[in-house]
Each structure stands twice: as C-alpha cells, then as structure tokens.
Backbone as a ProteinNet text record, in pm:
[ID]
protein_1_A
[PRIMARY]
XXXXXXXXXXXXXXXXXXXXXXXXXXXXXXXXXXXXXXXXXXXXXXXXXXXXXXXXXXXXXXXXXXXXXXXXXXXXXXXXXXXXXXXXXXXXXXXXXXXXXXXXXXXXXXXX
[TERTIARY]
13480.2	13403.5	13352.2	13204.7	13146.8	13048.7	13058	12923.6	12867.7	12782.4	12701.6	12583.2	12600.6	12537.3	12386.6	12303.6	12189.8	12092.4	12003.2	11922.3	11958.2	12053.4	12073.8	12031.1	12065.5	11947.4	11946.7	11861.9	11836.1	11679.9	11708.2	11595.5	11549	11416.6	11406	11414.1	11465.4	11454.2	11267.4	11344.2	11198.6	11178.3	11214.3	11169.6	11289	11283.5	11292.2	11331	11494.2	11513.3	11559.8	11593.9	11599.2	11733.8	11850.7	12006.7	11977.3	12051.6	12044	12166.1	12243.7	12389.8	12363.4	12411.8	12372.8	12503.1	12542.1	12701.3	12703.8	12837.2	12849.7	13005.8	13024.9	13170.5	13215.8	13137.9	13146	13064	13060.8	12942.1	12924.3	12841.5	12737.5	12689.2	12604.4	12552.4	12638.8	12765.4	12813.6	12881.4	12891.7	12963.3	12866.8	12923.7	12870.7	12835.6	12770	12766.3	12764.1	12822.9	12776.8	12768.9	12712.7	12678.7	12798.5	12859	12941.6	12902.1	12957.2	12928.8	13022.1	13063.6	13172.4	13113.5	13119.5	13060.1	13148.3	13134.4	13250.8	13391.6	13518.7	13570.8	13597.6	13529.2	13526.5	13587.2	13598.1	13622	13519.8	13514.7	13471.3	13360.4	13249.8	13156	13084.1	13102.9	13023.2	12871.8	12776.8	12619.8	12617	12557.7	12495.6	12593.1	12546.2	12606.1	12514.6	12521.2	12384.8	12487	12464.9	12546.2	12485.9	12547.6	12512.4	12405	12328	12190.7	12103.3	12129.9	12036.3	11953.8	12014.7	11941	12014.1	12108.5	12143.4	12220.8	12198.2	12213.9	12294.2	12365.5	12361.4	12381.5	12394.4	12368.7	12452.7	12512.1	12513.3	12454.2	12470.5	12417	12300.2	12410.8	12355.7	12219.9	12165	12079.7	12004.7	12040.6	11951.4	11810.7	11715.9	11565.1	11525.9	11632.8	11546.6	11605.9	11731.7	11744	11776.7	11732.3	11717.7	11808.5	11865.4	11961.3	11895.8	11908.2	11859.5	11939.2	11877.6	11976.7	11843.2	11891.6	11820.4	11903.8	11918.8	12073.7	12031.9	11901.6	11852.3	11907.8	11869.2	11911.5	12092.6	12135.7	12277.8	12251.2	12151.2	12167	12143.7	12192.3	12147.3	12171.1	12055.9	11928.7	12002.8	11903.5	11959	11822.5	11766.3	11607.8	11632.4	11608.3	11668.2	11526.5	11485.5	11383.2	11402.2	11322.4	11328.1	11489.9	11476.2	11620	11669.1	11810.5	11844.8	11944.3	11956	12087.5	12191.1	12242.5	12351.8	12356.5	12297.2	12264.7	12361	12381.1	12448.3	12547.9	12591.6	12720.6	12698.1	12858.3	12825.7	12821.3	12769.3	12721.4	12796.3	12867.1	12979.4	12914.1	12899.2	12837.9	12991.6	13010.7	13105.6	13116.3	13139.1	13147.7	13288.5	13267.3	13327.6	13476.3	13565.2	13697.1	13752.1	13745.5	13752	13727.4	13590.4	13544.1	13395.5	13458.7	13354.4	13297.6	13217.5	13164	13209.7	13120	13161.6	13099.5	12993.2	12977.2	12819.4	12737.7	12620	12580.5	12536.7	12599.4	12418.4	12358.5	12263.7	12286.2	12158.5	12191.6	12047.8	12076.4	11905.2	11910.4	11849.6	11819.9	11718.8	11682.3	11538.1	11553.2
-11739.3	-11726.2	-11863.4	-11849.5	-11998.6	-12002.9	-12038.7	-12054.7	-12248.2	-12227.3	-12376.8	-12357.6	-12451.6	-12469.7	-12623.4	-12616.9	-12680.8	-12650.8	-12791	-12810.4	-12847.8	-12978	-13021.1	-13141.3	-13203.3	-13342.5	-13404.7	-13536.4	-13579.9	-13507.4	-13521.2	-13433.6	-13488.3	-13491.4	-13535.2	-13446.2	-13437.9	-13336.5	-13278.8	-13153.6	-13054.5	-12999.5	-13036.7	-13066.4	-12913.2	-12878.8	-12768.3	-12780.4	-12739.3	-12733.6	-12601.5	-12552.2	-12448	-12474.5	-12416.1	-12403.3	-12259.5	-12287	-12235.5	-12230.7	-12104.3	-12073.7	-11996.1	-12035.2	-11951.1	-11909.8	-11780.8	-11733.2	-11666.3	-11679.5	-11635.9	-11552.2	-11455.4	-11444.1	-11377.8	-11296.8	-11171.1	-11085.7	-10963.2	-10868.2	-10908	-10970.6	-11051.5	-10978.7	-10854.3	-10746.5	-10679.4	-10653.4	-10580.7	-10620.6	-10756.1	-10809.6	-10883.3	-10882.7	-11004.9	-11096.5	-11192	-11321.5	-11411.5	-11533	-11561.4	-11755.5	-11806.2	-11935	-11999.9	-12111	-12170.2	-12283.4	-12374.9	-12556.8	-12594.8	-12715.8	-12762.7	-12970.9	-12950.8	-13101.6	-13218.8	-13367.1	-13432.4	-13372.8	-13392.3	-13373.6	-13243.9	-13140.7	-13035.8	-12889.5	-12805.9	-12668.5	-12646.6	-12545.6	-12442.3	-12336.9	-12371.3	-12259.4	-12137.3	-12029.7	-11982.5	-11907.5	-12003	-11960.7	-11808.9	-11797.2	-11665.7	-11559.9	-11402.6	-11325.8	-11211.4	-11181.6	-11091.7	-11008.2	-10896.2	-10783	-10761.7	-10675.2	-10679.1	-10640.5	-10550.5	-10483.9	-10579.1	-10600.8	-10754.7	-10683.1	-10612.8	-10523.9	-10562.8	-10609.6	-10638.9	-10821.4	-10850.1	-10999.2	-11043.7	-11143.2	-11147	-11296.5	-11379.2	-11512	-11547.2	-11749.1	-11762	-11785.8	-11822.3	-11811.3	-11935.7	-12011.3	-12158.3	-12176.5	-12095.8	-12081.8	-11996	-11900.7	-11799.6	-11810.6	-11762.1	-11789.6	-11930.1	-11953.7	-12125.7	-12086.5	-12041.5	-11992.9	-11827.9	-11806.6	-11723.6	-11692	-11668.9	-11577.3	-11484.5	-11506.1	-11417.2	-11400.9	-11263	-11306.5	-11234	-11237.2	-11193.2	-11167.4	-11052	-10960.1	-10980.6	-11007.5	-11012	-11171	-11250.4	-11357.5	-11422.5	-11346.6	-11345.9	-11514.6	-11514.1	-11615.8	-11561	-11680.9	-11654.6	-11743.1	-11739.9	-11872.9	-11892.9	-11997.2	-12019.3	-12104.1	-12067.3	-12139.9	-12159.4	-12311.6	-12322.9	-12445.4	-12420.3	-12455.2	-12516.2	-12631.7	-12614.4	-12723.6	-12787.5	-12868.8	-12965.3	-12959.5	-13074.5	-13160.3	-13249.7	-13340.2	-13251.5	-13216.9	-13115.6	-13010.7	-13017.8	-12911.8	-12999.9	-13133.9	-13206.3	-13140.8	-13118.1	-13098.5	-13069.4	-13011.2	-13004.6	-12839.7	-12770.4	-12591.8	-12574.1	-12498.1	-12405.1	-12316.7	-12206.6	-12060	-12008.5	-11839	-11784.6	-11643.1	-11596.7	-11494.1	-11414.4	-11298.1	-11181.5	-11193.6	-11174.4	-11150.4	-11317.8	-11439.2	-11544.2	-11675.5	-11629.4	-11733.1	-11862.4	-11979.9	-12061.9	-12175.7	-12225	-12315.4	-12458.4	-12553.3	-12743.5	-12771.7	-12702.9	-12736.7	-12862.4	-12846.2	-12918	-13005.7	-13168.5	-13237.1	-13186.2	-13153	-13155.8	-13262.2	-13357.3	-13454.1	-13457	-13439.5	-13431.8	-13590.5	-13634.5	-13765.2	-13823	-13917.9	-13995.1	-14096.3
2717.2	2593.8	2553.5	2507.6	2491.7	2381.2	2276.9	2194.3	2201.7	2201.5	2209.9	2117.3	2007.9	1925.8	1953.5	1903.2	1940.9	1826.6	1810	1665	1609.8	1555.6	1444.4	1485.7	1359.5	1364	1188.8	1205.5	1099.1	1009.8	903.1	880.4	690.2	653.1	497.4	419.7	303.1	206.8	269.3	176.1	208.5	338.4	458.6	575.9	643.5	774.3	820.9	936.9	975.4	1113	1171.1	1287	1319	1429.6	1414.7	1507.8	1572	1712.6	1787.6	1868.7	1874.5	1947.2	2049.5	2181.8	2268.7	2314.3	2313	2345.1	2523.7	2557.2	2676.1	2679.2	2775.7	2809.2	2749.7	2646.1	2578.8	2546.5	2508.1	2482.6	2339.6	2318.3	2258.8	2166.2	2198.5	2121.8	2011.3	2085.7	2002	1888.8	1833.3	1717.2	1641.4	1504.8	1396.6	1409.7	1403.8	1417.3	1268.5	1252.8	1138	1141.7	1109.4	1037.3	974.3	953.2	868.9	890.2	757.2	765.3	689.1	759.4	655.4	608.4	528.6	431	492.1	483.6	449.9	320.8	354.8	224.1	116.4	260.5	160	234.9	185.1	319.6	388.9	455	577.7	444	457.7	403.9	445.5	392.3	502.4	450.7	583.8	529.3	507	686.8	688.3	772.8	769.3	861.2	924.5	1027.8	1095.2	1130	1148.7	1158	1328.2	1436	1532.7	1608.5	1531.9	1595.4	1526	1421.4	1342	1202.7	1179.4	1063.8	919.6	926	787.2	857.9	687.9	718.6	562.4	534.8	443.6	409.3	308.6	255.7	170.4	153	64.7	-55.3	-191	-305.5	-312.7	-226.1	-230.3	-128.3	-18.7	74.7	54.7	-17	-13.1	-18.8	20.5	-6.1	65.1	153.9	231.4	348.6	347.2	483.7	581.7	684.9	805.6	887.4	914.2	1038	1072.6	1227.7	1346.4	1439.3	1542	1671.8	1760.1	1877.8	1978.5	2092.5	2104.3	2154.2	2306.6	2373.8	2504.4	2585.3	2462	2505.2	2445.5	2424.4	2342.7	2228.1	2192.9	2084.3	1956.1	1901	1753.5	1659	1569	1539.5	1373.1	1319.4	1123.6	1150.2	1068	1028.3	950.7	855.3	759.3	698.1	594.5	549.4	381.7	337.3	247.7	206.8	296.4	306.9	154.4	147.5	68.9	103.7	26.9	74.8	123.6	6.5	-35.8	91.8	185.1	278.1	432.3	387	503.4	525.8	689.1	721.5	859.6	877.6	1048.5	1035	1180.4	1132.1	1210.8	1237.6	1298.6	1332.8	1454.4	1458	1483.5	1463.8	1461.6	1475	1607.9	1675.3	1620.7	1571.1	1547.8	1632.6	1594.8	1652.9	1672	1617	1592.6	1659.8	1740.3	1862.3	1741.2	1786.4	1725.9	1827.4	1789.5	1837	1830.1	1906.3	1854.5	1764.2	1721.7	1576.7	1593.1	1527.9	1500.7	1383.8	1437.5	1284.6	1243.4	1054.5	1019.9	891.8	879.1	787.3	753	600.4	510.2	425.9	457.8	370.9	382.5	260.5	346.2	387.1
[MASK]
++++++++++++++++++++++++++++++++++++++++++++++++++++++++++++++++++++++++++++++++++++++++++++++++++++++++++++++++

C-alpha cells in the first residue's frame, strides 16, 4: 500500500496550487479518500473528503469555497485544488486512504 503525495510548493497569497496523491496496492475505487494538514504547533486537520464514486465531497469550514477535492478512480489518484490561498493555509497535506493508510505528506507554504 502506497500513497505519494505531489504539488506542494511555495506559493503567494491569492495564488493557486493543485496536490496530487497517487495510490497503489489497494482497490483504490472502492474507499474514501480524504485531505488532512497539520500546521507548525498545532494538530492534524482535516480538509477535505470524497466519498468513493466521487459524488459527494465534503469540507472544512475554514476552505470551503477556495478549495476542491477530486479523484479519478481510472488513474487511482486524487487531487485538492486549492485556490485563493492564505498564509494561514501553510502546512504540510497529508492524503488519507480509508481503513488508515496515509501518505509522507506535502510541505505547502503561502507567503510573499
């Protein structure tokens, strides 16, 4: 079992990057997927969650309306478009596969 996370980066307020988990070593399709980030200093948050066919999704309070969760069940990935950036948005992103498989995690850092 493998998730590999990809897309993070430095980035300016306002500005827009797009993560990318590509999973292996499990049936992919058939589970949740979801987003998490954890800050300096702080807990484990969790963004987004895509349900497995990709039809329902859901958000935190704090993202809502800037950011995207996707998946694409062909290519077992699945994406966080995240737009509309702020500081407050720094951290590293965790992706997190259903039944308790995670990733190494992606550092994103908004500043100017």
């Amino acid at each position: 079992v493998q998730l590999v996370e990809s897309g993070g980066g430095l980035v300016q307020p306002g500005g827009s990057l797009r993560l990318s988990c590509a999973a292996s070593g499990f049936a992919f399709s058939r589970y949740y997927m979801r987003w998490y980030r954890q800050a300096p200093g702080k807990e484990r948050e969790l963004v987004a969650t895509i349900h497995s066919a990709g039809t329902s999704t859901n958000y935190a309070d704090s993202v809502k309306g800037r950011f995207t969760i996707s998946r694409d069940n062909a290519k077992n990935t699945v994406y966080l478009q995240m737009n509309s950036l702020k500081p407050e948005d720094t951290a590293v992103y965790y992706c997190y596969a259903q039944g308790g498989r995670w990733g190494q995690g992606t550092q994103v850092t908004v500043s100017s």
